[in-house]
Structure formats: C-alpha cells, structure tokens
PyMOL Python script that loads the backbone (N, CA, C, O; Angstrom):
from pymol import cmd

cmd.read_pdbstr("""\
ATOM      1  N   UNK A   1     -89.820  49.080 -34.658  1.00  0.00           N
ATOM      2  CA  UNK A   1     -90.085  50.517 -34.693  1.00  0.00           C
ATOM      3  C   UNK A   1     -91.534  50.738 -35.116  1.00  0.00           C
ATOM      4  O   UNK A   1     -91.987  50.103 -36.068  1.00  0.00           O
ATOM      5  N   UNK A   2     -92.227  51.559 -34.488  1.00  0.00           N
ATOM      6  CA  UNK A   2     -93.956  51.514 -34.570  1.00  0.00           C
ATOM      7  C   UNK A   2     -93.190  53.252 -35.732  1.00  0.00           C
ATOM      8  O   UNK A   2     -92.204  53.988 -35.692  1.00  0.00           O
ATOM      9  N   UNK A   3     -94.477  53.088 -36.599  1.00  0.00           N
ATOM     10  CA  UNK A   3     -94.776  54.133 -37.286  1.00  0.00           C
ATOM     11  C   UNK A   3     -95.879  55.019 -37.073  1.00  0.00           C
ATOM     12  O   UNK A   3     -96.985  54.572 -36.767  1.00  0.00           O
ATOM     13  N   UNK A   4     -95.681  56.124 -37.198  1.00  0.00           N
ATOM     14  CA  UNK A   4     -97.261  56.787 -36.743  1.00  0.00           C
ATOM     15  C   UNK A   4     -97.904  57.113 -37.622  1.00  0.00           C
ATOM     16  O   UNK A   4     -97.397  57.865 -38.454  1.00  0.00           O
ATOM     17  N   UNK A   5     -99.068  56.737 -37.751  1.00  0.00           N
ATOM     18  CA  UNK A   5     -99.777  57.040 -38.549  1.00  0.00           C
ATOM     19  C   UNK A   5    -100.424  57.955 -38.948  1.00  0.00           C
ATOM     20  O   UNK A   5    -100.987  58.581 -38.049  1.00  0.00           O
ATOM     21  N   UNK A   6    -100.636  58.412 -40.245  1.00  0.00           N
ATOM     22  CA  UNK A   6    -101.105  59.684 -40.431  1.00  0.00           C
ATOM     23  C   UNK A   6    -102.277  60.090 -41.516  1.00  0.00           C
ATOM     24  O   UNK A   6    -102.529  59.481 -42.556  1.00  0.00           O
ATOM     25  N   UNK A   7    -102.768  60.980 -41.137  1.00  0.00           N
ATOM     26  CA  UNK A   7    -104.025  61.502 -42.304  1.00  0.00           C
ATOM     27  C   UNK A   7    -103.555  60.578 -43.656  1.00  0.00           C
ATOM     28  O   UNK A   7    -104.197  59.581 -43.990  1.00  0.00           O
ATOM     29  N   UNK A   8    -102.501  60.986 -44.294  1.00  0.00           N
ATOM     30  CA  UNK A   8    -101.762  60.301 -45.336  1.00  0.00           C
ATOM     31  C   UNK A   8    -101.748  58.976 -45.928  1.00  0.00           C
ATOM     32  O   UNK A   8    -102.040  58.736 -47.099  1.00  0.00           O
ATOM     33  N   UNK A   9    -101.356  58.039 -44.959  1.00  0.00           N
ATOM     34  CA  UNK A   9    -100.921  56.624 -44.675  1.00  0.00           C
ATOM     35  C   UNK A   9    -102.488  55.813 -44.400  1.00  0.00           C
ATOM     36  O   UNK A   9    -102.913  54.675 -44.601  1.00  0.00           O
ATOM     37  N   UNK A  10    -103.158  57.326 -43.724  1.00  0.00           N
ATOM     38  CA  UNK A  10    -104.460  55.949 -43.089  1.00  0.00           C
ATOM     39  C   UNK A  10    -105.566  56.461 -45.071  1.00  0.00           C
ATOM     40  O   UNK A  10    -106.318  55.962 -45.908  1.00  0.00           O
ATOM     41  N   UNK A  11    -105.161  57.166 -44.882  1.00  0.00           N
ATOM     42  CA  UNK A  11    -105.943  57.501 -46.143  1.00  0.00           C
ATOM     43  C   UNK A  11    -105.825  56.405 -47.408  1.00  0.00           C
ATOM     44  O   UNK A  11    -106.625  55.915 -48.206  1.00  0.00           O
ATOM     45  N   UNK A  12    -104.465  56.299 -47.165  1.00  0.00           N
ATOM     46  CA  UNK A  12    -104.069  55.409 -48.055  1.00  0.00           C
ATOM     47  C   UNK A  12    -104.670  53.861 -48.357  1.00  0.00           C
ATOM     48  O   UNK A  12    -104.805  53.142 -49.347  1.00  0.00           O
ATOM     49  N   UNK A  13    -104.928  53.784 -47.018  1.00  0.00           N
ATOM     50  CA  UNK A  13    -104.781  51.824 -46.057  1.00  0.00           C
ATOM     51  C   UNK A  13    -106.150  52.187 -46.630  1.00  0.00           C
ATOM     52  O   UNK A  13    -106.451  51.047 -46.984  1.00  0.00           O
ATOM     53  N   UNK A  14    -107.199  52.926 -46.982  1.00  0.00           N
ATOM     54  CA  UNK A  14    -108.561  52.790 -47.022  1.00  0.00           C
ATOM     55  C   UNK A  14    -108.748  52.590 -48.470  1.00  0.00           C
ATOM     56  O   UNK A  14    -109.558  51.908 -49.099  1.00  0.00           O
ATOM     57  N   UNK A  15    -107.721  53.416 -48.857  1.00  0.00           N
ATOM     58  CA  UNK A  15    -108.114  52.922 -50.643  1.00  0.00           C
ATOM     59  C   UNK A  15    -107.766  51.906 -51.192  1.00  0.00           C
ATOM     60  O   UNK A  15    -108.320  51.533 -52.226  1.00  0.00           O
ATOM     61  N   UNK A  16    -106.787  51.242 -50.631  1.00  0.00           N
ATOM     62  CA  UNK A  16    -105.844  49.922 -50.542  1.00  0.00           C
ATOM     63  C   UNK A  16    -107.132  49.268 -50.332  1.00  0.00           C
ATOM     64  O   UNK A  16    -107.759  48.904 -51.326  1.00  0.00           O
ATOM     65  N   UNK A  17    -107.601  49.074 -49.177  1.00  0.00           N
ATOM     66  CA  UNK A  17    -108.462  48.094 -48.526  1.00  0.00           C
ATOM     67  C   UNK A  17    -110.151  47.941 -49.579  1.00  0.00           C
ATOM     68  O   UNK A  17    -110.845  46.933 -49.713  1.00  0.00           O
ATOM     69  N   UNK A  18    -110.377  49.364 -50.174  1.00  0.00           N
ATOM     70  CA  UNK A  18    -111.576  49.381 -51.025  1.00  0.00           C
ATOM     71  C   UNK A  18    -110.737  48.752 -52.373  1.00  0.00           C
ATOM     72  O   UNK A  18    -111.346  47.777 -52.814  1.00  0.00           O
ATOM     73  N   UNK A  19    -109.481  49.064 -53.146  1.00  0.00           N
ATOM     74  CA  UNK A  19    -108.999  48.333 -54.053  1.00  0.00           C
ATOM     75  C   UNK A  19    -109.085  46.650 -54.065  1.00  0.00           C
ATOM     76  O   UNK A  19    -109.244  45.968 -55.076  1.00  0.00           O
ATOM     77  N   UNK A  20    -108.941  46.156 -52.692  1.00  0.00           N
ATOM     78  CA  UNK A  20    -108.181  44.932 -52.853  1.00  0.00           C
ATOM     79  C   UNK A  20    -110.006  44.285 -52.515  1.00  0.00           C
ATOM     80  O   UNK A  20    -110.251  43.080 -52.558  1.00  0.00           O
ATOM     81  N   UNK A  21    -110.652  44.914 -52.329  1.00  0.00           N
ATOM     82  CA  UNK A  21    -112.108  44.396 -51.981  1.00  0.00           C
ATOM     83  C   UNK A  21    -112.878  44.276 -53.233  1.00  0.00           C
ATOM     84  O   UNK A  21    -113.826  43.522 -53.451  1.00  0.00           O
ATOM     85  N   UNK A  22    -112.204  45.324 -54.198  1.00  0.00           N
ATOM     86  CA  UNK A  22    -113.234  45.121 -55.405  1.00  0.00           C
ATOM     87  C   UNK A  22    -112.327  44.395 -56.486  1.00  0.00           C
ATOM     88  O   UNK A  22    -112.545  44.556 -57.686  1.00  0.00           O
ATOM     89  N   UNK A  23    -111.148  43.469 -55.946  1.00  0.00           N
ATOM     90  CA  UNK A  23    -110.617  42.442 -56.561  1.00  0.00           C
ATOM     91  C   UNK A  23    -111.285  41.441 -56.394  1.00  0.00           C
ATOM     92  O   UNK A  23    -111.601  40.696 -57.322  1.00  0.00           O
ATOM     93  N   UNK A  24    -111.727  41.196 -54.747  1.00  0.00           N
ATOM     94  CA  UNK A  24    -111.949  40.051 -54.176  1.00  0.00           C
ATOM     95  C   UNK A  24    -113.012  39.821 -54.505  1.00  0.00           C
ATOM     96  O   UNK A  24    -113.462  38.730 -54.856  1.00  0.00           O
ATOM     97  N   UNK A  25    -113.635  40.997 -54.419  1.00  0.00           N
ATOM     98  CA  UNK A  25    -115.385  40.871 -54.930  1.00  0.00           C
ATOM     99  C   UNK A  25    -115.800  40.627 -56.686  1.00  0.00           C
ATOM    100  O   UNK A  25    -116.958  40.403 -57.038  1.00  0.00           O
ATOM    101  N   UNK A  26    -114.894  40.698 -57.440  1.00  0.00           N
ATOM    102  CA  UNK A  26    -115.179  40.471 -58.701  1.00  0.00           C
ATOM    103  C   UNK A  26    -114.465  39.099 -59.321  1.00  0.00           C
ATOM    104  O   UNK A  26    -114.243  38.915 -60.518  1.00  0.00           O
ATOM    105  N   UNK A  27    -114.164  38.208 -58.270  1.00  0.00           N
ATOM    106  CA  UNK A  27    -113.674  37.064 -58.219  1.00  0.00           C
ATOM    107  C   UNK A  27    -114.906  35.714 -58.513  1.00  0.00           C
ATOM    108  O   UNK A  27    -116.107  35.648 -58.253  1.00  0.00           O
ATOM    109  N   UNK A  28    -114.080  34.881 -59.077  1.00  0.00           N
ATOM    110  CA  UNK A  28    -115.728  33.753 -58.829  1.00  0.00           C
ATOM    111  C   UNK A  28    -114.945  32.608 -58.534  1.00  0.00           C
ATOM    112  O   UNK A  28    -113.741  32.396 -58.387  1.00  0.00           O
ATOM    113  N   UNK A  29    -116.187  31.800 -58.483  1.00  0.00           N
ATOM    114  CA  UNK A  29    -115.248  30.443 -57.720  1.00  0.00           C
ATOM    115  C   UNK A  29    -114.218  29.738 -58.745  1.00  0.00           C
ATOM    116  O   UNK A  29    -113.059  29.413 -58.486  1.00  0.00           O
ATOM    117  N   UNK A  30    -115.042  29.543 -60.208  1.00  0.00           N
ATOM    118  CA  UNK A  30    -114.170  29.339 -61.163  1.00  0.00           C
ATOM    119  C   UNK A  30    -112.657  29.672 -61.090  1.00  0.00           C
ATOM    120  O   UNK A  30    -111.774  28.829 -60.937  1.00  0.00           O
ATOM    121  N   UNK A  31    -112.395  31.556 -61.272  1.00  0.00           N
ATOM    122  CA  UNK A  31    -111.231  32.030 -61.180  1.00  0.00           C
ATOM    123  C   UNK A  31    -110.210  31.002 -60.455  1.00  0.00           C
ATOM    124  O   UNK A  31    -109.072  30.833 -60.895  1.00  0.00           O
ATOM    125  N   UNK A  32    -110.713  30.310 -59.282  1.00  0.00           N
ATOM    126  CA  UNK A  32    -109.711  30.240 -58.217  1.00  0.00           C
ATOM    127  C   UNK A  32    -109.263  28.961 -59.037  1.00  0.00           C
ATOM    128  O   UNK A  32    -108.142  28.491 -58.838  1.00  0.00           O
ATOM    129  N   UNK A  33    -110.153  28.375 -59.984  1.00  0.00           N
ATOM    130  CA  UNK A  33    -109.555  26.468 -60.689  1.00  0.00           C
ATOM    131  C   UNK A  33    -108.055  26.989 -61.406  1.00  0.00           C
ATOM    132  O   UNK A  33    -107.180  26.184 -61.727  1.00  0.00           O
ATOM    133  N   UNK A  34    -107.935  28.470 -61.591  1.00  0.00           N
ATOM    134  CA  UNK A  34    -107.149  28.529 -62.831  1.00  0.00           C
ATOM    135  C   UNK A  34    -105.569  28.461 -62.427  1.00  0.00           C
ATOM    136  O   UNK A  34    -105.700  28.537 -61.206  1.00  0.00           O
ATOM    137  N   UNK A  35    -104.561  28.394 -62.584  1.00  0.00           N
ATOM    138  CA  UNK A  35    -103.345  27.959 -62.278  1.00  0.00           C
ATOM    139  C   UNK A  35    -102.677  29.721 -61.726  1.00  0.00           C
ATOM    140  O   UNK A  35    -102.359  30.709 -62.386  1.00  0.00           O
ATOM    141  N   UNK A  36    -102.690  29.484 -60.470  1.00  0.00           N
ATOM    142  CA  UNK A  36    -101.977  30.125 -59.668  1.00  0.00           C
ATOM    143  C   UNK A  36    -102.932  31.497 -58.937  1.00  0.00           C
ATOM    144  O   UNK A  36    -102.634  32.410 -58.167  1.00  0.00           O
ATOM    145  N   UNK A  37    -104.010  31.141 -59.532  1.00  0.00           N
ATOM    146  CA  UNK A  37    -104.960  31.907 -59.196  1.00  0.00           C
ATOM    147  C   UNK A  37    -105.253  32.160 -57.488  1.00  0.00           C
ATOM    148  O   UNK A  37    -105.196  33.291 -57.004  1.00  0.00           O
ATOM    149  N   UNK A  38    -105.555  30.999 -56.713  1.00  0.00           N
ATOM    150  CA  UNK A  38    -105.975  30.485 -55.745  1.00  0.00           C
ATOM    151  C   UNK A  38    -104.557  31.328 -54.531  1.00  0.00           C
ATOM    152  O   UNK A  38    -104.653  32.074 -53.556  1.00  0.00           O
ATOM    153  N   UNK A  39    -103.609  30.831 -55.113  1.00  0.00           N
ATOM    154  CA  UNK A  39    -102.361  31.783 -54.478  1.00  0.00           C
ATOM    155  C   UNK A  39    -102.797  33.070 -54.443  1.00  0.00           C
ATOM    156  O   UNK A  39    -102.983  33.603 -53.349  1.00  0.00           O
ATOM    157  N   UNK A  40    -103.004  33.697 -55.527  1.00  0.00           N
ATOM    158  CA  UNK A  40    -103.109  35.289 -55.565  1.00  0.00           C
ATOM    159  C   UNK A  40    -104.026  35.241 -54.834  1.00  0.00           C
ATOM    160  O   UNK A  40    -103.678  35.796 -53.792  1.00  0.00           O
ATOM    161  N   UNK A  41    -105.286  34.805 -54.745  1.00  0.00           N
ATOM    162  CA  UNK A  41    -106.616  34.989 -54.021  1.00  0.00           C
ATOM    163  C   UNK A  41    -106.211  35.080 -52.255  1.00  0.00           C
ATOM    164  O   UNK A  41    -106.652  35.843 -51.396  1.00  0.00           O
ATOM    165  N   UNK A  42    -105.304  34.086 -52.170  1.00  0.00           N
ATOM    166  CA  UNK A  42    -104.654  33.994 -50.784  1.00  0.00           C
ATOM    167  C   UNK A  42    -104.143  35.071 -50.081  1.00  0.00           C
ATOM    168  O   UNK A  42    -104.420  35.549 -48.981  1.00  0.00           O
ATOM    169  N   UNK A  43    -103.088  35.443 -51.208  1.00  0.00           N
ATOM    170  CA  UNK A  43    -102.052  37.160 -51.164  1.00  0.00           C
ATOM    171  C   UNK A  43    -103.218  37.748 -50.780  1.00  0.00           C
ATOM    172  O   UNK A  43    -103.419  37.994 -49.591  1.00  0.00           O
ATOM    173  N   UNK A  44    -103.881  37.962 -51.485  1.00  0.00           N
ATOM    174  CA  UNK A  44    -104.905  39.408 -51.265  1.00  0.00           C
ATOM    175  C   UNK A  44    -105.140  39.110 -50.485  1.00  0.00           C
ATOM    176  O   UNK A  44    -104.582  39.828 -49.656  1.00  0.00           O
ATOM    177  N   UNK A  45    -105.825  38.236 -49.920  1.00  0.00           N
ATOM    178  CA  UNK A  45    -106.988  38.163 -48.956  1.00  0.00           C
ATOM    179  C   UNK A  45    -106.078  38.380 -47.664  1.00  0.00           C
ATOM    180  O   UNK A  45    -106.504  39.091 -46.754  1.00  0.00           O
ATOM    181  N   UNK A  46    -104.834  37.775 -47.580  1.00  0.00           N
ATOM    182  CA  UNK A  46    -104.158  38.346 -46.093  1.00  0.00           C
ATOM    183  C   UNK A  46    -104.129  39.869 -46.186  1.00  0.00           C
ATOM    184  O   UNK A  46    -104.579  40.737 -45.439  1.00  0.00           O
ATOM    185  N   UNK A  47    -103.486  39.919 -47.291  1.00  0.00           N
ATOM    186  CA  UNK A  47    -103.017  41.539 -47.139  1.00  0.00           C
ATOM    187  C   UNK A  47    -104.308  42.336 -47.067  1.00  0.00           C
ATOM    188  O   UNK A  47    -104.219  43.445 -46.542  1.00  0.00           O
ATOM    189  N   UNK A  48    -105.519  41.932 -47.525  1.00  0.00           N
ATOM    190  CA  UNK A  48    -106.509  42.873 -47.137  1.00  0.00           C
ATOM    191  C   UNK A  48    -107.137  42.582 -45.500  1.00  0.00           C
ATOM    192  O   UNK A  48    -108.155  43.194 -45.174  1.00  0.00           O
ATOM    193  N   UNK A  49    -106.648  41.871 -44.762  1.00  0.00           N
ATOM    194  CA  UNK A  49    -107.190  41.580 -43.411  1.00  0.00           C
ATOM    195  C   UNK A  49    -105.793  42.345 -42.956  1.00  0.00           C
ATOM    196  O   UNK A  49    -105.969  43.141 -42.034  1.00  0.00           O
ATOM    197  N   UNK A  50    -104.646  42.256 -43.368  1.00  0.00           N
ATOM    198  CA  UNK A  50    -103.630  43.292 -42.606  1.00  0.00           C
ATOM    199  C   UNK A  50    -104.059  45.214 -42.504  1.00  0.00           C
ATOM    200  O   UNK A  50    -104.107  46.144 -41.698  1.00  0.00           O
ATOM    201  N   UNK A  51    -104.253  44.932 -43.742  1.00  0.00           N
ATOM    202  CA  UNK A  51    -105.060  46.709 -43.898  1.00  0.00           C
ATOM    203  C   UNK A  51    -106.440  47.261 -42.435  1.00  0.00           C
ATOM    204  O   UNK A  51    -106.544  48.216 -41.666  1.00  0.00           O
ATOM    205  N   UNK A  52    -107.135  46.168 -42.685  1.00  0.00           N
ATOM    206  CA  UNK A  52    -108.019  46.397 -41.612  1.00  0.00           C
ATOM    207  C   UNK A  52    -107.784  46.272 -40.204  1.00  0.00           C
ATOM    208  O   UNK A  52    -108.483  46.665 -39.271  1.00  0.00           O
ATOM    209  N   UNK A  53    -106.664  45.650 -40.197  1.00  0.00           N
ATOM    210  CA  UNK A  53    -106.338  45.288 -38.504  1.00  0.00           C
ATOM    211  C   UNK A  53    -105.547  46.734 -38.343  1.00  0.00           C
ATOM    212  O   UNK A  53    -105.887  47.377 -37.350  1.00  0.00           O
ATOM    213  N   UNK A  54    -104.657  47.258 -39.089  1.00  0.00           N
ATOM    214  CA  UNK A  54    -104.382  48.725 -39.461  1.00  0.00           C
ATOM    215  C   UNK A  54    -105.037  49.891 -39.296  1.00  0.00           C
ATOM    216  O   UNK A  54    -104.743  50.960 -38.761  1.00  0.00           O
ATOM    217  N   UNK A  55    -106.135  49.409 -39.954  1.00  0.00           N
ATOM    218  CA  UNK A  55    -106.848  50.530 -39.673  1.00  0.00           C
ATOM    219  C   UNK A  55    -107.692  50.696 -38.699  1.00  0.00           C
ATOM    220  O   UNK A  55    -108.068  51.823 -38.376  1.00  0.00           O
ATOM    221  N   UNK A  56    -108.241  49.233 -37.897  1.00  0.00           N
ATOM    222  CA  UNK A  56    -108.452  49.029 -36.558  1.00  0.00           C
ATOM    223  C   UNK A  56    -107.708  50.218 -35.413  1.00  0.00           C
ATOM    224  O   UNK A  56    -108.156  51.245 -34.902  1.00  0.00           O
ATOM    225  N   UNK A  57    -106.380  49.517 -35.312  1.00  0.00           N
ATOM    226  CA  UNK A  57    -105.500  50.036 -34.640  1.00  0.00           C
ATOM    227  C   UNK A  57    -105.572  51.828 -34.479  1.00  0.00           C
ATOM    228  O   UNK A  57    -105.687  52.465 -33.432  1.00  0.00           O
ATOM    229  N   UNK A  58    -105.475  52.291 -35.718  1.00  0.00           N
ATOM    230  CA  UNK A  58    -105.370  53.626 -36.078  1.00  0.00           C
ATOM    231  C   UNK A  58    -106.730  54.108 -35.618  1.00  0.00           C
ATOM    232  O   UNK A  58    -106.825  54.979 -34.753  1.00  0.00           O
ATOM    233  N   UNK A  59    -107.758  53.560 -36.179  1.00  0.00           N
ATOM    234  CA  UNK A  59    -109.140  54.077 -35.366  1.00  0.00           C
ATOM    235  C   UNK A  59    -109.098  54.138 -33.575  1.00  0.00           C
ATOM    236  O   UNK A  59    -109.568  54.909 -32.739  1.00  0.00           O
ATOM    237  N   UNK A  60    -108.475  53.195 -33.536  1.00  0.00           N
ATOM    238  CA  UNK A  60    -108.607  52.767 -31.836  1.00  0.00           C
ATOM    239  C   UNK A  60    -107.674  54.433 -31.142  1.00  0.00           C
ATOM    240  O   UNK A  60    -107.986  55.126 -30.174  1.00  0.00           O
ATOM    241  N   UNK A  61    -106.369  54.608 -32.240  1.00  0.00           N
ATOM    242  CA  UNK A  61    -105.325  55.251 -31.398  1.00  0.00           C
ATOM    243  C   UNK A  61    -105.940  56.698 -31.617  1.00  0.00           C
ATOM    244  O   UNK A  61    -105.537  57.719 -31.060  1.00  0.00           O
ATOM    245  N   UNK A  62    -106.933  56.614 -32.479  1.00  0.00           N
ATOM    246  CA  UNK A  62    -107.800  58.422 -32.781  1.00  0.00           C
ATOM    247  C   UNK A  62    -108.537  58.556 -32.259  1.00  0.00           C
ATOM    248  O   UNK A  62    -109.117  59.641 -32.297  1.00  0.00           O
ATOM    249  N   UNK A  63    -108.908  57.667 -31.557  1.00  0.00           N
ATOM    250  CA  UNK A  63    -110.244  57.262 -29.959  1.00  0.00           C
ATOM    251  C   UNK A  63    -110.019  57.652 -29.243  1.00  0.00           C
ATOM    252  O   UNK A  63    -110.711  58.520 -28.713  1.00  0.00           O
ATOM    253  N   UNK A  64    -108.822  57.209 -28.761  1.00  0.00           N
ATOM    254  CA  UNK A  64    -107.887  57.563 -27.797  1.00  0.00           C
ATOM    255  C   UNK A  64    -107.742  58.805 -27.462  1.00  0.00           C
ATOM    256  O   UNK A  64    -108.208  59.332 -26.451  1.00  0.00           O
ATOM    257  N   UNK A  65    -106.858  59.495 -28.598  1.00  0.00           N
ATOM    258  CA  UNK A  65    -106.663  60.531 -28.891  1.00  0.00           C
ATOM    259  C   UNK A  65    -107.938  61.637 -28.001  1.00  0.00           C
ATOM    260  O   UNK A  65    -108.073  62.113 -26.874  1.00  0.00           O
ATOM    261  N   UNK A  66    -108.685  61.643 -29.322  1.00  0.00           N
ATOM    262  CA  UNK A  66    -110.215  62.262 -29.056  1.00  0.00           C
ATOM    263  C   UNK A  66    -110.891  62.406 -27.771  1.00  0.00           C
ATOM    264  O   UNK A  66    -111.575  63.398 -27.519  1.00  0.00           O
ATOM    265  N   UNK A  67    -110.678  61.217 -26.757  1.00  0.00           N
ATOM    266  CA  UNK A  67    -111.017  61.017 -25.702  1.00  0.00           C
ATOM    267  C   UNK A  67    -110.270  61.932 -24.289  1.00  0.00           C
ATOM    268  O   UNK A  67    -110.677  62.556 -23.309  1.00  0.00           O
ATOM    269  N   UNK A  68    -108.916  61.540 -24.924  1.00  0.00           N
ATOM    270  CA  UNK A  68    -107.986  62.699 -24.147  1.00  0.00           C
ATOM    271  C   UNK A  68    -108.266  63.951 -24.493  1.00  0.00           C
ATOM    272  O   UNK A  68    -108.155  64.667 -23.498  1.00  0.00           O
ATOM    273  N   UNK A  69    -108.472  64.349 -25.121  1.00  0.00           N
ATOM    274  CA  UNK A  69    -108.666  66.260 -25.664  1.00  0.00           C
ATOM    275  C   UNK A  69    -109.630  66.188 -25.007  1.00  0.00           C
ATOM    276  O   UNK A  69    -109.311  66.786 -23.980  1.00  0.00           O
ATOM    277  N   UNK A  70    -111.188  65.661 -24.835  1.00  0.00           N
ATOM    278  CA  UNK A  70    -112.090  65.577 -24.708  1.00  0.00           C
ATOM    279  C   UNK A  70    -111.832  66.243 -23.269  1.00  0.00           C
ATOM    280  O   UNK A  70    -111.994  67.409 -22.910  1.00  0.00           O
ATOM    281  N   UNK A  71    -111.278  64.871 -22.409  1.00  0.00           N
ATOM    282  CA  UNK A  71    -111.274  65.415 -21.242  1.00  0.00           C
ATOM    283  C   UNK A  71    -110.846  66.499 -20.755  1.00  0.00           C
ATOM    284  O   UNK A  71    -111.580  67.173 -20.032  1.00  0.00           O
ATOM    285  N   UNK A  72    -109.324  66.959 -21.110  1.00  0.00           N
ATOM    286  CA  UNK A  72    -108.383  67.591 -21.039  1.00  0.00           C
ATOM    287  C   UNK A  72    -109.715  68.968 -20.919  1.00  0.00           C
ATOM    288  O   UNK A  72    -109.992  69.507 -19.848  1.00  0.00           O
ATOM    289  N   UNK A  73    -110.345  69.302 -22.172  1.00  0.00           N
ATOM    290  CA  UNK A  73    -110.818  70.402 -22.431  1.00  0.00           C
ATOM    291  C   UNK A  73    -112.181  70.488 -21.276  1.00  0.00           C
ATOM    292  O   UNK A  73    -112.163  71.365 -20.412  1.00  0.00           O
ATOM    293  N   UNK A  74    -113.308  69.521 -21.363  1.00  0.00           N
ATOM    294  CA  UNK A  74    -113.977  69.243 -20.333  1.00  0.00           C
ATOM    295  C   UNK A  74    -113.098  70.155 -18.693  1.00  0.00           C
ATOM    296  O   UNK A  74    -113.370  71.183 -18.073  1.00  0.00           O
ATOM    297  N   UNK A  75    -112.083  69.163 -18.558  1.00  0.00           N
ATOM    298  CA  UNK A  75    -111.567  69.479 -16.942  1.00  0.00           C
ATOM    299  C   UNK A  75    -111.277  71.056 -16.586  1.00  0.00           C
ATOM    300  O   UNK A  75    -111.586  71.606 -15.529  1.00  0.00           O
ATOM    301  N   UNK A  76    -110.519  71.744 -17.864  1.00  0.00           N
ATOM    302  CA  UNK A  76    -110.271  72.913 -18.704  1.00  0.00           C
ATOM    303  C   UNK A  76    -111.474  74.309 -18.402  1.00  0.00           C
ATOM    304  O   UNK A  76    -111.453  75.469 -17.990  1.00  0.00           O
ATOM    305  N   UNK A  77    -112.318  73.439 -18.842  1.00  0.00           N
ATOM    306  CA  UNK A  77    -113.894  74.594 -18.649  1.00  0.00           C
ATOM    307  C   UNK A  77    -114.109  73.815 -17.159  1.00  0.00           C
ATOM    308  O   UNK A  77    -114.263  74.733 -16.354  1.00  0.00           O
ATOM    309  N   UNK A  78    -114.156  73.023 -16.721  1.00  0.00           N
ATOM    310  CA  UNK A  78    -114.990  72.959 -15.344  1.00  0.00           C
ATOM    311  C   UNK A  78    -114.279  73.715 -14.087  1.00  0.00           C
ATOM    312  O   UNK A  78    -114.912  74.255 -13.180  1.00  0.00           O
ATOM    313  N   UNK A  79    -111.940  73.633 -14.249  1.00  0.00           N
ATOM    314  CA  UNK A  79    -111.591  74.537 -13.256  1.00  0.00           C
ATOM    315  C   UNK A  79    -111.748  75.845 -13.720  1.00  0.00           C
ATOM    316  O   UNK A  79    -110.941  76.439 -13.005  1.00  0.00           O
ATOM    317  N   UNK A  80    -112.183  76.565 -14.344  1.00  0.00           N
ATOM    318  CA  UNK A  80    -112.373  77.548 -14.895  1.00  0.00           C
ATOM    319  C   UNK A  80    -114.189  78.150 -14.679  1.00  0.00           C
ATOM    320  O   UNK A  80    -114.314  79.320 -14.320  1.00  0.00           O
ATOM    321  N   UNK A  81    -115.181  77.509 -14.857  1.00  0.00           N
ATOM    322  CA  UNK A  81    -116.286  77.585 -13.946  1.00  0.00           C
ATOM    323  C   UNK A  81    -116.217  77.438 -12.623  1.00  0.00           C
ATOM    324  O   UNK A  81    -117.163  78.063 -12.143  1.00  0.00           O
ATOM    325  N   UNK A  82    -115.664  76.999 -11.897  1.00  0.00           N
ATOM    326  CA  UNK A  82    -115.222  76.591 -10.379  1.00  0.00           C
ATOM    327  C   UNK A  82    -114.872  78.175 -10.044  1.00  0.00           C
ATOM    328  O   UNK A  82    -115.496  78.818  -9.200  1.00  0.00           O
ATOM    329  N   UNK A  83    -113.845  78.676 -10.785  1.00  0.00           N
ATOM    330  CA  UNK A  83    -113.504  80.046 -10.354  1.00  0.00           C
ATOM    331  C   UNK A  83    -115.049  81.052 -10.214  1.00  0.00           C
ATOM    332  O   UNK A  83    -114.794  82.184  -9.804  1.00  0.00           O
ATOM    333  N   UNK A  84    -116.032  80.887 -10.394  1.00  0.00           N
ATOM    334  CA  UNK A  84    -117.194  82.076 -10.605  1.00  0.00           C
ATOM    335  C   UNK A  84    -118.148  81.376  -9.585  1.00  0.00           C
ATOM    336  O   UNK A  84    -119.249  81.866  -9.332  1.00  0.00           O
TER     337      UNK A  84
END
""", "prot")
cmd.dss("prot")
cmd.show_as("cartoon", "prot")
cmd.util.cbc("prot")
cmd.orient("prot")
C-alpha cells in the first residue's frame, strides 16, 4: 500500500533527515571503537539514506504534480486566446 505523502509527513522526513545528520556529523572515528557503537552508526546511516530516497521520491511526485497544473493551465489560457 503506497502512502501519500503530505505537507505533514514530508515536513517531517526533513527534520528526521537534519536530526539524524547532526548525529552523524558529531560522530568521530573513535566513537565507532566503542561497543555497539558502530551498529548504531549503521542504523542511522541506513535510515538516514531511507529518508532521502523519500524525500527524493516526494520531490519527484511534486514535479510531477507542478508540471501537470503547469500545463493544464498553459493549454487553459492558450484555448481561450485562440477564441479572440
């Protein structure tokens, strides 16, 4: 079942994705020697490449979107100039 995404959800995936970045980024190599560390480093790091492929997607489907109105409205005013 696809979910649709929304103002809400994508809003969300962005703060998620800036959260889990300023984990990753305040990490050092040390951290990762420490016992079980290297795991967590792992967790995050997928789950922050899932967020972005997410929000990929969602950018792509508001492209989309945008592109259709675009035209729609474009074609909209041009049979409508055609009439004069």
């Amino acid at each position: 079942m696809k979910v649709q995404a929304t103002e809400e959800t994508t809003l969300q995936a962005v703060h998620t994705l800036f959260a889990q970045l300023a984990t990753i980024r305040g990490l050092t190599p040390d951290d990762l020697l420490l016992p079980g560390r290297q795991t967590t480093y792992e967790k995050t790091l997928e789950e922050t490449y899932a967020v972005i492929i997410s929000l990929e997607k969602t950018i792509d489907h508001l492209a989309t979107e945008l592109e259709y109105h675009q035209a729609r409205l474009e074609q909209a005013t041009s049979d409508v100039q055609g009439l004069y």
